[in-house]
N, C-alpha and C positions, 0 to 999 in steps of 0.2 A: 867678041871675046869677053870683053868686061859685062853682057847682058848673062853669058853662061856662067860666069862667076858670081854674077849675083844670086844666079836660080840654082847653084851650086851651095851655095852659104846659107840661101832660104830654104832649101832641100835637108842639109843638115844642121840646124836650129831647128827646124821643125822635128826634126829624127828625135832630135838632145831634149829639145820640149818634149817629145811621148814618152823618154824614157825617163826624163827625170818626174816625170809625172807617175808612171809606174812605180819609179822607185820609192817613190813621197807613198806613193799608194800602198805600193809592199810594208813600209815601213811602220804604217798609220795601222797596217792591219796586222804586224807581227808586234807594236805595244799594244794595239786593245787587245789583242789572242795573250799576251803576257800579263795585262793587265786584267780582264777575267782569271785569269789560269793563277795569277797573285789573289786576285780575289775569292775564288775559289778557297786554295790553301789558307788563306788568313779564317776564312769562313768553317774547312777542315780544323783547323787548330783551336779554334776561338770554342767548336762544339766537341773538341777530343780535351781541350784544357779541362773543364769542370768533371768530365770523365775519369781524367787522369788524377785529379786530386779528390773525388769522392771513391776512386778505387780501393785505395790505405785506408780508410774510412772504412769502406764496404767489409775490406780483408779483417781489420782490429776487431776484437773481442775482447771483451771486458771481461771482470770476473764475475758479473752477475750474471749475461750474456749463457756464458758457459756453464754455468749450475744451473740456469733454466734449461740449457740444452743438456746436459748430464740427467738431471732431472726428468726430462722429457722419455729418453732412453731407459731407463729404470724403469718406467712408468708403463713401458711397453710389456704386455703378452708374455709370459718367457717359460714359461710351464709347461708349453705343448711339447711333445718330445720331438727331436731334430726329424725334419723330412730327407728322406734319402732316396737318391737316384737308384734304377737297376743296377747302373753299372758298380755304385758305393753298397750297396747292400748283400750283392754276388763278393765282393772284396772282404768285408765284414760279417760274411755267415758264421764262421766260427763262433764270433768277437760277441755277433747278436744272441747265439742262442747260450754261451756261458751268461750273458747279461740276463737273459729274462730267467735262465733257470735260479741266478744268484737273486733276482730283484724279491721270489718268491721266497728266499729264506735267509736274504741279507739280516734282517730283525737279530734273527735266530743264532747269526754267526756274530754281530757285533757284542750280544749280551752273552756268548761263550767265552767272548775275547774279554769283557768288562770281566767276568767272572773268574777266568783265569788267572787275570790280576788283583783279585782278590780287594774288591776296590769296594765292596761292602762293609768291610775286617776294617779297614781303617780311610777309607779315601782314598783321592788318589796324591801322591806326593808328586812333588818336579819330577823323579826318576820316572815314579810310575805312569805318568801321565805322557812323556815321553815317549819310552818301549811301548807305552797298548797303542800311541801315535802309528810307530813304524809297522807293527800287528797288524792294522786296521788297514793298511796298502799304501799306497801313493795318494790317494784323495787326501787322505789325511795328515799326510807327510805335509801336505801345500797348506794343508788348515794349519798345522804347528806352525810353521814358517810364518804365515803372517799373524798366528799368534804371538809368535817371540819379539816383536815388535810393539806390541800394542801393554804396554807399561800400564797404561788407565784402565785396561781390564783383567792383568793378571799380576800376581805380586811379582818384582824383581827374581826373584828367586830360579820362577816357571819360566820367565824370560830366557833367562840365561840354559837353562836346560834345553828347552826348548831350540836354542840358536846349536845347538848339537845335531838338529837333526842332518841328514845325508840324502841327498836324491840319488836314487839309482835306478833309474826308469831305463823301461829298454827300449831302444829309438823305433820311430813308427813307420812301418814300411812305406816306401816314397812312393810307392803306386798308389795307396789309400790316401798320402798328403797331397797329389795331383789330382786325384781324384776328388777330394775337400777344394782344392783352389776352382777348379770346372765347375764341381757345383755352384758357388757363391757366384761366380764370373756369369758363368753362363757362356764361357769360350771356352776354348782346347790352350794343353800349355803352349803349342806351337804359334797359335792367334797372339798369345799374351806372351810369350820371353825369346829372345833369340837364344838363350840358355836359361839351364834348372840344371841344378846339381842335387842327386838322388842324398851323397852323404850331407847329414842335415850339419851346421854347423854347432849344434849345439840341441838336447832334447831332454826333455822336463814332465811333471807330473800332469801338466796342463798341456805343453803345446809344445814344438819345436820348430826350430829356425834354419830355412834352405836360403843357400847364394842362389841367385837368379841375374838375368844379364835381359833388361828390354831390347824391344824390337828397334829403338834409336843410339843403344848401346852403352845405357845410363845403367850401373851395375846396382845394383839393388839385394835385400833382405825379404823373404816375405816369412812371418810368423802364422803355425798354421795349426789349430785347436785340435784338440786329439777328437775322435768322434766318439760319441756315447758320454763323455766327462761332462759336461753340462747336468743330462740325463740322469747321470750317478750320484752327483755332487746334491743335488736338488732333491732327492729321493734320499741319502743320507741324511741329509738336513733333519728332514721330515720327523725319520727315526729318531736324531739324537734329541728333536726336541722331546720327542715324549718318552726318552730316557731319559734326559736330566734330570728329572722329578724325582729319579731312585738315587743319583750317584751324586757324593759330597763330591767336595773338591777343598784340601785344607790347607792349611798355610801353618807355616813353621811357627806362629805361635797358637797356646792353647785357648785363645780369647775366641767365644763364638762370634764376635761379631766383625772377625777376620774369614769367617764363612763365605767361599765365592758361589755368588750367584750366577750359577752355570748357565740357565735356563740365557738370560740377558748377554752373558756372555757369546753363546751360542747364535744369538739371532743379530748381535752387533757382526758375527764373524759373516752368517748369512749374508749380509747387506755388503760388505767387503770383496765376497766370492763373486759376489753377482755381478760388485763392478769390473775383477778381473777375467769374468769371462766374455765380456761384453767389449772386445777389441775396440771398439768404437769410441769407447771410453778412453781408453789411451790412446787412441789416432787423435781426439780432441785435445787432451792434454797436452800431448807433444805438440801438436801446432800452438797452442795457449803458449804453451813453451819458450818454444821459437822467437816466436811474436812478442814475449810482455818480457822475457828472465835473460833475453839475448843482446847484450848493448853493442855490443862490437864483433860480427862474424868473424873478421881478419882475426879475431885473438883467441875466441873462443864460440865454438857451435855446438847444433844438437843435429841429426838426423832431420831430413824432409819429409811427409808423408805425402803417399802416392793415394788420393780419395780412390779413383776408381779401380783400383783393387784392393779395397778395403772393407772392410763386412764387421758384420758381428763375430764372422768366427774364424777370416785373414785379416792381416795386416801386414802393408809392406810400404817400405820407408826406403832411403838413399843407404847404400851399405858403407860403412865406414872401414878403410881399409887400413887397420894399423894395431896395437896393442893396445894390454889394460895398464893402467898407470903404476900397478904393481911393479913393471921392469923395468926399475930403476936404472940396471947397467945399460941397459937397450937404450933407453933414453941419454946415457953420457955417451953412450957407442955413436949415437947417430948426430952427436955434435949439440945435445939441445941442454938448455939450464935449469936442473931439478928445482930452485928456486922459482926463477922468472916463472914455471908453470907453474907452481905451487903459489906465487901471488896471483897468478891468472883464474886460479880453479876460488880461491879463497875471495876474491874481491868480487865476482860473479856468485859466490856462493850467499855472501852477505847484501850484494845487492837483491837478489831471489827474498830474503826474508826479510829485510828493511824496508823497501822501494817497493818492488811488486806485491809480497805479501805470499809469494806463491813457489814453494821451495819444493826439490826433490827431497823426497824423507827416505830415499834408500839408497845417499853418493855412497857406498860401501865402493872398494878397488873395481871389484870385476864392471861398475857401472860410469866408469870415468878412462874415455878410451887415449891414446897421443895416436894422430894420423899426421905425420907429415910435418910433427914439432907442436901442432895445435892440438889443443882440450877440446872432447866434446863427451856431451853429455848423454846417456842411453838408456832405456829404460826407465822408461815413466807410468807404473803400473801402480806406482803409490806416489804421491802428491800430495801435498800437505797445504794447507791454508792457513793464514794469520791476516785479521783484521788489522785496520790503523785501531781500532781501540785496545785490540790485544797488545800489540807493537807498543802503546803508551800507556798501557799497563805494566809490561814489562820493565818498560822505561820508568817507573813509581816507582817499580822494584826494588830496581837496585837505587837509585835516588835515596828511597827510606834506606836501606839497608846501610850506603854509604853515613848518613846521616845520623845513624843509631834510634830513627823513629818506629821501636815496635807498632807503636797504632796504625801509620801509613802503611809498615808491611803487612798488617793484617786489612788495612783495607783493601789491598791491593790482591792479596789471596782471595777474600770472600768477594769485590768483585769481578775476579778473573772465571771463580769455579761457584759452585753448588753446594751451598751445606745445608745439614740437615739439624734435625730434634734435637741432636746430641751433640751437637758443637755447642762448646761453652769457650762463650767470647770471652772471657776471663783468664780463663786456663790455657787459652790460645796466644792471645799478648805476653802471658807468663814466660810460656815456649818460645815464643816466639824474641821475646826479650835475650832469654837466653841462648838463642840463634846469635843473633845478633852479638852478643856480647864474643863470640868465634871472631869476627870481621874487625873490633875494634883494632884501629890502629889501620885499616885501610885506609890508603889517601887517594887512590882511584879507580876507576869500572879498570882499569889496565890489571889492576892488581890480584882482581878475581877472576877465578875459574868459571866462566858460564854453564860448561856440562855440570862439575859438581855440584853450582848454585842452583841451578835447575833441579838434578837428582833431588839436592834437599828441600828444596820450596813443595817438591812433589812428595816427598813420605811427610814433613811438618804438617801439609794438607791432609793425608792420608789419615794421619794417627787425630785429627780433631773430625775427620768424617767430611769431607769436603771434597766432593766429586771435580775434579778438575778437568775441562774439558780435552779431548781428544788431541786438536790440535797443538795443545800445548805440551803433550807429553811426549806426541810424534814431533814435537821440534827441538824436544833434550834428548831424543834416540837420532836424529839427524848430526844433531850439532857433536855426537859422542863419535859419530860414524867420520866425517866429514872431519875432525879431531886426529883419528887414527889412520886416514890418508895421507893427511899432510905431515903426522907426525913420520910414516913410515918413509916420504917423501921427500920434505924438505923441512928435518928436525929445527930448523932454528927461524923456520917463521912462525910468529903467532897469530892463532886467527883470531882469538879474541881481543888483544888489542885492534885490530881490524872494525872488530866489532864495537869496542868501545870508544872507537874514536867517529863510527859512523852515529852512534848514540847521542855521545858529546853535539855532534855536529846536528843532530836534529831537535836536539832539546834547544840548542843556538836560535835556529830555525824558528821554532814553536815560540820560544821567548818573545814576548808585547812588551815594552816596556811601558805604553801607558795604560795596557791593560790590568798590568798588576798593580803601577800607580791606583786606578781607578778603581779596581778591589779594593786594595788597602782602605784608603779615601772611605767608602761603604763601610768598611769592618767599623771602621775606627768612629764614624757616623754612628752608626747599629749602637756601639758596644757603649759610646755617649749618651747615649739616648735613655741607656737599659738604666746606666749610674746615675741618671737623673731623678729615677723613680723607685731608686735604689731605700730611699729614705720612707718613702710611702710605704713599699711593700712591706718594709719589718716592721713598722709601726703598726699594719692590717695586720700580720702574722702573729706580734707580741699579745694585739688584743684579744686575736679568736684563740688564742692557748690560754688567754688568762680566764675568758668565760668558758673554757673545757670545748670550744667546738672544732677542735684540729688535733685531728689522730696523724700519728707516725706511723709508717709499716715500715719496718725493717725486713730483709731478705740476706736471706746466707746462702751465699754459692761455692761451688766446690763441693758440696756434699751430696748430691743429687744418687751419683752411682752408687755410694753406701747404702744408702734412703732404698733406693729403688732393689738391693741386692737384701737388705732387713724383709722387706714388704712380697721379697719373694718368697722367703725361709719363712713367715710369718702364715704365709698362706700355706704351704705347704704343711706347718706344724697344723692348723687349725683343720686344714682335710683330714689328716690323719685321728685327730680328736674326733671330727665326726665317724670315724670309717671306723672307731672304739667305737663311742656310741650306739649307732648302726648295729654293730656285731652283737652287743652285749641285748640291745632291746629285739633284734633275731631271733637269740637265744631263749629268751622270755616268751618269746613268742610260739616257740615250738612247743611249750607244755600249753596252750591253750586249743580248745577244742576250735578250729576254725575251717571251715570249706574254700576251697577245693581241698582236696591233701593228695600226697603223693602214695606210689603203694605201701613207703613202708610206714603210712599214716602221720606223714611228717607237714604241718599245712604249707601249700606252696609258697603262699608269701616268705614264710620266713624263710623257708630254701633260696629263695630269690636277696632277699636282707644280708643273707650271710655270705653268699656268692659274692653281691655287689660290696658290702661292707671289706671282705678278704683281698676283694681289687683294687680297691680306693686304698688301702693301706700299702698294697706291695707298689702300687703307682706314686703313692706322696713319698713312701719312705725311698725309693729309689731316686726320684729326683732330689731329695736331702740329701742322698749319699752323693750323687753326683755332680750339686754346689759346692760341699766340700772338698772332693777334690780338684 
């Protein structure tokens, strides 16, 4: 009994040994399986970490980035005329053969149109320039439009006319806009949307805009280029450059030197057109957008772009589903605070042109949407740039201004812009002085109006001949636009205190204080140094006057435009002395026997003397007449 009990107990200890042996074993073999399967993952993480933070990296774009890439696109081919499918070219037979029969006598019809408006008689004025706009079709509807913008290439005046014009394009049949999306794609709209809606939401001189619904159910916009506009626009161009050379263009005052140079004007608008037919260019923008102008989604966004259906001549983005900021009751109806968004739109507006340097130039109501209580932004087909050197130019600006230093505000003009022959730095400080003396009694950047200070910085420039660049003019048609949003919005906030106080805060910034210690220290060294030799130098000066070897030149300025308007009249009178002359020694000339002669035996030269003598006086004496008035 007790041997069965022992071979019982050694039966199971032997059992409890195998199993505890298994289970050591199972145990040993489910940490290494854990412990690979940890090493693994740490090993996934360790090569997904530097992935994950060179991604933002990868995504960011700079602004030099992006002008290379903009640049690069420009740079591209673009002349060829569009290649179209059977299926797009059966769609637009009509469309083709009005085009090629028009292309053959477009010339003919645009100088029927200049001529109509009688644009030979006198130029063309803001009205007239206008009306032969609307005349000339829809291409040129879209040329005004982004001419009424561009301040730096036409006087105020034309701007304002111009911002009169009207689209009334008739919307593009939605078979030929699917049939535009297939082509680019290279798929059916079935492949690409779980929905297309035929009525377009919106259609323009250039392109128009359908709701679409993708195949994952992300609603979306796709922007679609009218066909042949490219084709047109390019082949217009063509023409009006070598009209320019016939048709003035003049400005409400009679000074020739208010003469706009159409030709320049024309081919800065070329260069404009190209970028907005060239979707791609705004599909970059708006991502640049996104990415550098956007600090806080939760408060304020812009649209997504979609790259791969994206082209040169689609474009489709995340569709924003809500109003334009214009409806104001809409916005108290739906519980939101016409302020709170109006500091929302303004503090993102100021940082776009302080911080990034990279602003919308066309926040006008219809481009500023509320979805769902939030601002976002739309429409980025004009974009505007500003340097940190412009930024701290500006910031001189007003600095001098506040300070009452004409000199600073002129140097601040002349290095912002471009002057020419006839800027007199004299007469400019003068102006400018008297600018200034407007502002006396300002105590700070709060006080001043930034649109108006702008407007004026830009005709003061104007009237001394001082080309001011681009960007700078498109950021006082921005800041005027962006102005009458927020005023129509939320009247009692200011953007420009906004703006002066982001100024204040970066001049703060900017501020070294041992660097201007250590300026000063140098000036005050320099200027030591000069009044040490200060004693030499007029003792050399006293001696070379007293042995006569040091001449003075004195110069008188201010008088330049007299001088130069004497020397005109001067020459003018002295042609017409020779063109007497001339006529009278003709005349002498005809009683001498001389070969060849004409038949009624009159010798040719002098027929020739008297011809030319008779022209030279009716040509000097008409430009006399026409100095003096």
């Amino acid at each position: 009994m007790t041997n069965n009990n022992d071979n019982i107990e050694k039966k199971v200890d032997a059992e409890q040994k195998v199993d505890t042996e298994k289970t050591v074993d199972t145990e040993q073999k489910v940490e290494t399986e854990q412990k690979v399967e940890t090493e693994q993952k740490v090993e996934t993480e360790q090569k997904a970490e530097p992935e994950k933070k060179a991604e933002p990296e990868k995504k960011k774009i700079n602004k030099e980035d992006l002008e290379k890439e903009i640049d690069q696109l420009k740079a591209e081919k673009k002349d060829e005329p569009q290649k179209m499918s059977d299926r797009m070219k059966e769609l637009l037979k009509n469309e083709l053969k009005d085009y090629r029969k028009k292309e053959k006598t477009r010339g003919a019809e645009m100088l029927s149109i200049f001529a109509a408006h009688n644009y030979y008689a006198n130029g063309f004025t803001p009205e007239e320039l206008r009306s032969t706009l609307e005349d000339l079709g829809p291409t040129y509807v879209k040329i005004g439009q982004i001419m009424s913008s561009r301040v730096d290439l036409l006087p105020e005046a034309y701007c304002k006319e111009l911002e009169k014009l009207r689209q009334n394009v008739k919307p593009l049949d939605p078979e030929i806009a699917k049939a535009i999306i297939e082509q680019e794609t290279g798929k059916t709209i079935d492949e690409l949307y779980q929905e297309f809606r035929d009525e377009p939401l919106g259609s323009a001189s250039m392109g128009q805009v359908h709701y679409a619904v993708l195949k994952d159910g992300t609603p979306v916009v796709t922007k679609v280029q009218r066909p042949l506009i490219a084709d047109m626009m390019r082949e217009d161009y063509k023409i009006l450059k070598k009209l320019a050379g016939l048709v003035n263009v003049v400005s409400d005052s009679d000074d020739e030197d208010q003469m706009i140079d159409l030709v320049s004007v024309i081919e800065e608008l070329e260069k404009v057109t190209d970028e907005e037919l060239d979707f791609r260019i705004e599909a970059k923008n708006t991502k640049f957008f996104k990415e550098n102008c956007i600090e806080d989604e939760n408060k304020i966004s812009c649209p997504t772009v979609y790259d791969d259906l994206t082209t040169e001549r689609i474009f489709t983005m995340s569709f924003v589903d809500g109003y334009t900021v214009s409806h104001k009751d809409k916005i108290i109806e739906d519980g939101h605070d016409p302020l709170k968004l109006g500091q929302i739109i303004a503090e993102n507006y100021v940082h776009q042109v302080l911080d990034a340097g990279y602003f919308h130039a066309d926040p006008h109501q219809g481009n500023i949407m509320i979805s769902n209580g939030k601002p976002y932004w739309i429409d980025f087909g004009m974009i505007g740039h500003v340097s940190e050197k412009d930024i701290n130019t500006i910031q001189d600006l007003i600095l001098s201004l506040l300070a009452g230093d004409a000199d600073g505000l002129v140097n601040g003009i002349t290095s912002l812009g471009a002057t020419s022959s006839k800027t007199n730095r004299d007469k400019l400080i003068e102006d400018a002085q008297m600018f200034l003396d407007k502002y006396t009694g300002t105590k700070g950047i709060s006080d001043i109006d930034m649109s108006v200070l702008v407007d004026e910085v830009t005709e003061l420039a104007s009237a001394h001949h001082i080309t001011l660049p681009g960007q700078f003019t498109m950021l006082g048609r921005s800041l005027l636009a962006i102005e009458g949003v927020l005023e129509q919005l939320c009247p009692e906030l200011d953007l420009f205190k906004l703006l002066s106080d982001k100024l204040v805060e970066r001049n703060k910034e900017q501020f070294d204080i041992k660097e201007v210690l250590l300026n000063v220290g140098k000036d005050i060294l320099s200027t030591g140094k000069k009044i040490g030799k200060l004693p030499g130098y007029l003792a050399d000066t006293m001696q070379a006057l007293a042995r006569g070897k040091t001449k003075i030149n004195m110069e008188i300025t201010g008088y330049e435009e007299p001088l130069e308007r004497i020397g005109v009249y001067v020459k003018y009178v002295v042609l017409s002395l020779i063109a007497c002359v001339l006529f009278i020694g003709s005349c002498i000339l005809a009683s001498v026997d001389i070969q060849p002669k004409s038949e009624t035996g009159m010798p040719l030269l002098s027929i020739v003397g008297i011809v030319f003598s008779i022209s030279l006086a009716i040509y000097s004496v008409g430009k006399l007449s026409k100095k003096k008035k």
